[in-house]
MIMIDO-92884 format. One record per residue: residue number from 1; y, x, z of N, C-alpha, C, O, CB in turn. Coordinates in Angstrom, 2 decimals, always signed. Glycine has a CB too. Example, Ala and Ser with C-alpha at 12.3 -4.5 7.8 and 13.67 -1.06 7.14 Angstrom:
# residues 2
  seq   nnorth    neast      nup  canorth   caeast     caup   cnorth    ceast      cup   onorth    oeast      oup  cbnorth   cbeast     cbup
    1    -5.69   +13.19    +7.80    -4.50   +12.30    +7.80    -3.30   +13.20    +7.80    -3.32   +14.24    +8.46    -4.47   +11.31    +9.05
    2    -2.25   +12.85    +7.08    -1.06   +13.67    +7.14    +0.03   +12.90    +7.87    +1.14   +13.41    +8.04    -0.60   +14.08    +5.72
//
This chain:
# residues 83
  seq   nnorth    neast      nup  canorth   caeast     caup   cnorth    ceast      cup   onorth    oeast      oup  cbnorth   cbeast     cbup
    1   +22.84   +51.29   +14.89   +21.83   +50.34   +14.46   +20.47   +51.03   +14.43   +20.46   +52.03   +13.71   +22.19   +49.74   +13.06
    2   +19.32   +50.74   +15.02   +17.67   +51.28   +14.80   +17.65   +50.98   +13.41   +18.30   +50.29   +12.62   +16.26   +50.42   +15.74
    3   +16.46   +51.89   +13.38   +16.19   +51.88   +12.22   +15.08   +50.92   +11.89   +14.08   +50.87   +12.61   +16.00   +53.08   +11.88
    4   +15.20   +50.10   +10.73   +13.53   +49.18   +10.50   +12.64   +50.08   +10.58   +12.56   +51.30   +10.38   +13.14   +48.37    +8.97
    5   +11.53   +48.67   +11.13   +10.33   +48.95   +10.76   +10.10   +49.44    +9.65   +11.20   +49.43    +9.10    +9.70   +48.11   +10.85
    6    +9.08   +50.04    +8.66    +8.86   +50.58    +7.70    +7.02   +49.80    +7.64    +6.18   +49.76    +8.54    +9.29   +52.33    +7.87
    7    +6.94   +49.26    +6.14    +5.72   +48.53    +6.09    +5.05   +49.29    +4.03    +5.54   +49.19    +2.91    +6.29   +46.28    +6.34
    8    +4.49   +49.60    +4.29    +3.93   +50.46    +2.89    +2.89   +49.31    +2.02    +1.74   +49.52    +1.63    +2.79   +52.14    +3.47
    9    +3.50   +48.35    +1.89    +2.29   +47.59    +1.04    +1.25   +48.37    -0.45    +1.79   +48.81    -1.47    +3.22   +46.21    +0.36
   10    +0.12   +48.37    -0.25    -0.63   +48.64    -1.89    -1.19   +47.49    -2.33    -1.89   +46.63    -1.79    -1.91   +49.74    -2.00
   11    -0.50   +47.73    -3.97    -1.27   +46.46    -4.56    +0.01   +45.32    -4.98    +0.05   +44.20    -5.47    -2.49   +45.73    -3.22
   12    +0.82   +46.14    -4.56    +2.35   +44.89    -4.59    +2.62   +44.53    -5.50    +3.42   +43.61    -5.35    +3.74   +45.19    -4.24
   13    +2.28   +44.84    -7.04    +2.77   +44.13    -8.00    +2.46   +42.67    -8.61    +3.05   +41.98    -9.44    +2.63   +44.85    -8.76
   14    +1.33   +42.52    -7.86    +1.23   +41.18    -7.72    +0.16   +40.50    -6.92    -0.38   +41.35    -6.21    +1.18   +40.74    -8.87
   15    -0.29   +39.46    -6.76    -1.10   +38.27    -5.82    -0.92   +38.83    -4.32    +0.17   +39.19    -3.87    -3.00   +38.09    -6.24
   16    -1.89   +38.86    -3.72    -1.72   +39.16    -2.13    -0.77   +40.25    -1.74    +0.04   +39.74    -0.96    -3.09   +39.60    -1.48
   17    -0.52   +41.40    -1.92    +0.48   +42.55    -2.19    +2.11   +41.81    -2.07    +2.98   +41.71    -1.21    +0.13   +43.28    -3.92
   18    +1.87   +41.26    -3.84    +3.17   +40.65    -3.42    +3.50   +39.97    -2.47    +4.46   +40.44    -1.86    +3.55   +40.04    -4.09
   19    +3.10   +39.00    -2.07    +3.00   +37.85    -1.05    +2.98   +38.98    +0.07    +4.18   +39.18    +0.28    +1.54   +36.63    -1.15
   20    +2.40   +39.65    +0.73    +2.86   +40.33    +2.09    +3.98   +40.77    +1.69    +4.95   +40.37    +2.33    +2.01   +41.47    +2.77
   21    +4.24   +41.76    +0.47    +5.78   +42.17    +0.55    +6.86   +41.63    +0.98    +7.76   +42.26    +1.54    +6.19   +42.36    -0.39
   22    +6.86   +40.16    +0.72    +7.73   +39.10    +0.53    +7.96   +38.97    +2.12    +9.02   +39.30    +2.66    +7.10   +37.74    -0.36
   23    +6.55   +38.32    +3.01    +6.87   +37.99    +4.24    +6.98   +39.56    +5.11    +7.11   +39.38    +6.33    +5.68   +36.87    +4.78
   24    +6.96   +40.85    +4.73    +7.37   +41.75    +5.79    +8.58   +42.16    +5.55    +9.02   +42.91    +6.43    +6.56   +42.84    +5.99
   25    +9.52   +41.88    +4.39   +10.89   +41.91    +4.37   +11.58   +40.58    +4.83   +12.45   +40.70    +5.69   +11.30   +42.27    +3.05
   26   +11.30   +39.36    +4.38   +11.56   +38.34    +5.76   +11.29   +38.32    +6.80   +11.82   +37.60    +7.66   +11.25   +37.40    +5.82
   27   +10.20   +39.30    +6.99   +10.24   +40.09    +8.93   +11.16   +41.09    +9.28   +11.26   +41.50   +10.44    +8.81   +41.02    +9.43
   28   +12.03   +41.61    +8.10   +13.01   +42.78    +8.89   +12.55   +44.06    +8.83   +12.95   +45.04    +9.46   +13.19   +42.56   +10.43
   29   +11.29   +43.96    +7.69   +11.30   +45.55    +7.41   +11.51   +45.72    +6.10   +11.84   +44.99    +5.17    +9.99   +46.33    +7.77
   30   +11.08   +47.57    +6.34   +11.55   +48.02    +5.05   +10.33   +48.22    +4.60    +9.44   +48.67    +5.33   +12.51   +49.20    +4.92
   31   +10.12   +47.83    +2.99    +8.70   +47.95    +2.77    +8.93   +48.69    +1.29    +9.89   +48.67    +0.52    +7.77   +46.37    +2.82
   32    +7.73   +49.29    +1.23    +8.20   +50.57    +0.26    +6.41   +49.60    -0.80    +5.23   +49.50    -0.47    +8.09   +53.12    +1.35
   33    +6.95   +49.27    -1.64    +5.57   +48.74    -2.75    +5.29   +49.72    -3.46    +6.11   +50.43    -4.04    +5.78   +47.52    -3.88
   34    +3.68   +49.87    -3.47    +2.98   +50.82    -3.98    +2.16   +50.52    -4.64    +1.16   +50.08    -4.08    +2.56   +51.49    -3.33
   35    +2.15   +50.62    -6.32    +0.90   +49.91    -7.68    +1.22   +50.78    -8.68    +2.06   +51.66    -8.50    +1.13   +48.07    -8.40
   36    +0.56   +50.62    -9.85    +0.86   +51.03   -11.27    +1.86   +50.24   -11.73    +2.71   +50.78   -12.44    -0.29   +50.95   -12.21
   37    +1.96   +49.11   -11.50    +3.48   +48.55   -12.58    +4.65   +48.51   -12.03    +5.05   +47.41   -11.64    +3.50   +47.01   -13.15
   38    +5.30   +49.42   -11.90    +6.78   +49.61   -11.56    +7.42   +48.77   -12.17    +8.59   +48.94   -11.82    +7.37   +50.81   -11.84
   39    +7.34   +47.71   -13.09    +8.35   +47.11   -14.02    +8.24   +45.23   -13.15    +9.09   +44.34   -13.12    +7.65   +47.34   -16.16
   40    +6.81   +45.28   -12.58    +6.97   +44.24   -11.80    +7.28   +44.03   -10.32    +7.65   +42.96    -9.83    +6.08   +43.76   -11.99
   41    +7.05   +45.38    -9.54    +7.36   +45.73    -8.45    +8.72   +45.41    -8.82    +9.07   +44.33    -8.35    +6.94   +47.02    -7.96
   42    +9.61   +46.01    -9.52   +10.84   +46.34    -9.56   +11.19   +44.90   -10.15   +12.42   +44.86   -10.16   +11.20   +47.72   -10.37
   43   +10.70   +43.73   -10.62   +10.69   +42.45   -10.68   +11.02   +41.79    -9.34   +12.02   +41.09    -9.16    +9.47   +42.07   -11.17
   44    +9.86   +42.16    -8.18    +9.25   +41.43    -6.91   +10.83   +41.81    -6.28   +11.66   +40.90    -6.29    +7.50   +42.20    -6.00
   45   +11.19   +43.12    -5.75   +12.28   +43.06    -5.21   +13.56   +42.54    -5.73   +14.44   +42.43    -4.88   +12.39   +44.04    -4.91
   46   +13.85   +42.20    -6.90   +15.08   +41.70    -7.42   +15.13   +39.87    -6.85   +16.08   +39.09    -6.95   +15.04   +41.98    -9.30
   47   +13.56   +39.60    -6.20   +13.99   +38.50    -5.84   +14.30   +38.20    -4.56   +14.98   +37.24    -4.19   +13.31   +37.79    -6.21
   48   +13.70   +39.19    -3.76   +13.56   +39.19    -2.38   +15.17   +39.03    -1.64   +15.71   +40.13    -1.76   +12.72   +40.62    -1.98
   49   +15.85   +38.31    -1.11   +17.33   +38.22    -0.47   +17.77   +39.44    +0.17   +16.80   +39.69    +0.89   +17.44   +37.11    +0.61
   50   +18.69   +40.43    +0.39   +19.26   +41.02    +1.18   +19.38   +40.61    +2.46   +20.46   +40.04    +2.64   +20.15   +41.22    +0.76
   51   +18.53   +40.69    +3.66   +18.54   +39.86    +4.61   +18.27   +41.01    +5.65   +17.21   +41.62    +5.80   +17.56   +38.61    +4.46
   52   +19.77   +41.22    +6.56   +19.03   +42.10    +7.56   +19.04   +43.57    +7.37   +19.15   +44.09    +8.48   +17.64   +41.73    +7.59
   53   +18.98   +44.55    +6.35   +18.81   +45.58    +6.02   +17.70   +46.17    +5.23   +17.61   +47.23    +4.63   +18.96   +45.98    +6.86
   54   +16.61   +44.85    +5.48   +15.78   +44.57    +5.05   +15.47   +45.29    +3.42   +16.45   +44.94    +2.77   +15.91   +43.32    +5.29
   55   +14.88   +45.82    +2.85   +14.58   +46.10    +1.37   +13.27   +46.32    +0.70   +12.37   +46.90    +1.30   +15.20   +47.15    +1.07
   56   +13.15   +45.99    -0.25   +11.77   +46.35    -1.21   +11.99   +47.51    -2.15   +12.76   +47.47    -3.12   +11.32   +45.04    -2.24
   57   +11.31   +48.48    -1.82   +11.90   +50.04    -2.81   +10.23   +50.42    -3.36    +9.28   +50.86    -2.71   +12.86   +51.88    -1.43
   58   +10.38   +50.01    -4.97    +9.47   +50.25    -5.44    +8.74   +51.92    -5.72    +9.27   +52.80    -6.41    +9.77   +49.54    -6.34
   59    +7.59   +52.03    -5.08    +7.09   +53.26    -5.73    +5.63   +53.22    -6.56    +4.60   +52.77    -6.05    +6.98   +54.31    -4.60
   60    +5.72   +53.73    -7.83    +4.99   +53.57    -9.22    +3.93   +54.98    -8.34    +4.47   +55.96    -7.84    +6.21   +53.96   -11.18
   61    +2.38   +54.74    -8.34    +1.16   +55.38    -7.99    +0.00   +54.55    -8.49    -0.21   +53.38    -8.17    +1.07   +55.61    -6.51
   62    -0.52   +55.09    -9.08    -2.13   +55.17    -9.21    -2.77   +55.51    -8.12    -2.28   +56.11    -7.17    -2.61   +56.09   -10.16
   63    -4.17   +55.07    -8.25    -4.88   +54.99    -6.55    -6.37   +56.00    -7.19    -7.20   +56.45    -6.41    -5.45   +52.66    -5.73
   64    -6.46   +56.20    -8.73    -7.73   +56.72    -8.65    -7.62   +57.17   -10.40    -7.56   +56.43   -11.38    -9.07   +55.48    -8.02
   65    -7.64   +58.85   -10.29    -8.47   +59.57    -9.55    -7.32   +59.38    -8.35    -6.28   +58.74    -8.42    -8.98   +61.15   -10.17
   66    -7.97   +60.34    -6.95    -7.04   +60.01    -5.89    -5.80   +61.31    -5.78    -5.06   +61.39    -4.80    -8.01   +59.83    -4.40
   67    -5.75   +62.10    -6.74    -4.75   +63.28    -6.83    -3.26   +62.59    -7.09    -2.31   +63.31    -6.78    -5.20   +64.39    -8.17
   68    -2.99   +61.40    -7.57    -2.09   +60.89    -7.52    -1.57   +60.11    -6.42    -0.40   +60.22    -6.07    -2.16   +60.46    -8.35
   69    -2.31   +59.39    -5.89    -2.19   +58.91    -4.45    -1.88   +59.68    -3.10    -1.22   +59.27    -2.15    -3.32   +58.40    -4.23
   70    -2.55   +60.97    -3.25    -2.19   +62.13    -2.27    -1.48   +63.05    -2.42    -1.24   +63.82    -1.49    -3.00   +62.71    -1.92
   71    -0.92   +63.22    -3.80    +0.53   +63.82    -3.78    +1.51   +62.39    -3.20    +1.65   +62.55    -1.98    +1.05   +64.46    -5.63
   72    +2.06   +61.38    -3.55    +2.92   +60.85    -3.20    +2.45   +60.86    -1.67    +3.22   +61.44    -0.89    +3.19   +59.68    -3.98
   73    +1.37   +60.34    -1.17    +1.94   +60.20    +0.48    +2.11   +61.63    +0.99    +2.37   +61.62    +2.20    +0.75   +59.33    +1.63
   74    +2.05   +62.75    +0.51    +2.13   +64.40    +0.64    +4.04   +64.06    +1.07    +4.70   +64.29    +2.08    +1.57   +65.67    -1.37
   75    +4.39   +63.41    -0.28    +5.68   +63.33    -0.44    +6.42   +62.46    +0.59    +7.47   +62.78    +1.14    +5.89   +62.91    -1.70
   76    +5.99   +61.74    +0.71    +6.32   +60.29    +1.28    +6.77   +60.67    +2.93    +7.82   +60.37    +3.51    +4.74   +59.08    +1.15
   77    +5.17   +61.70    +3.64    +5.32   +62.35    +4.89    +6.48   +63.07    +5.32    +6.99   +62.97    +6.44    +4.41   +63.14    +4.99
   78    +6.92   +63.90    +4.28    +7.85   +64.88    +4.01    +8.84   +64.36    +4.14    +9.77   +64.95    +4.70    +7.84   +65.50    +2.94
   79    +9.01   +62.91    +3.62   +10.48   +62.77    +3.65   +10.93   +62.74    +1.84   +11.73   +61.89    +1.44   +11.21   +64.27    +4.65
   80   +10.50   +63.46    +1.15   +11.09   +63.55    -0.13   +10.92   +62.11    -1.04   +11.69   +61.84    -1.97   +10.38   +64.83    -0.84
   81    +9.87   +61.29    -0.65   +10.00   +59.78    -1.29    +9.84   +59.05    -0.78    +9.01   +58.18    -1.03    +9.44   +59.33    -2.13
   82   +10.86   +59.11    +0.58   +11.49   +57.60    +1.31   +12.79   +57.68    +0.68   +13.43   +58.64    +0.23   +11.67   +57.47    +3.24
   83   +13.05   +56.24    +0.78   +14.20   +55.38    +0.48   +15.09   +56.27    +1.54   +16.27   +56.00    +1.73   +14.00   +53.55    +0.77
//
């Protein structure tokens, strides 16, 4: 099986964020949500269907100062915080 697409939404915990999250896992990817509230991210995917292989895998980042934002995609590149 290929592997999904991979789609990095910011901002996913809610209004526009969420809403792309929603339609790029009903497109068949894997989308990794990126905000401060992990408790609603981790909301957004509990609704999203298992469809496909498809998944929403919440990751909790701050965007500013930007030392938090550039360690995780440090991580993210690496391999150490993908799904």
């Amino acid at each position: 099986m290929a592997a999904l697409p991979i789609a990095i939404i910011t901002g996913a915990s809610s209004g526009i964020g969420a809403a792309l999250a929603r339609e790029a896992a009903e497109d068949g990817y894997q989308v990794v949500l990126v905000a401060r509230r992990k408790d609603r991210m981790v909301a957004l995917a509990e609704t999203v269907p298992d469809s496909g292989g498809a998944a929403l895998v919440p990751a909790q980042c701050r965007f500013w100062p930007r030392g938090p934002v550039r360690g995780w995609a440090g991580g993210y590149r690496s391999g150490d915080d993908r799904p």
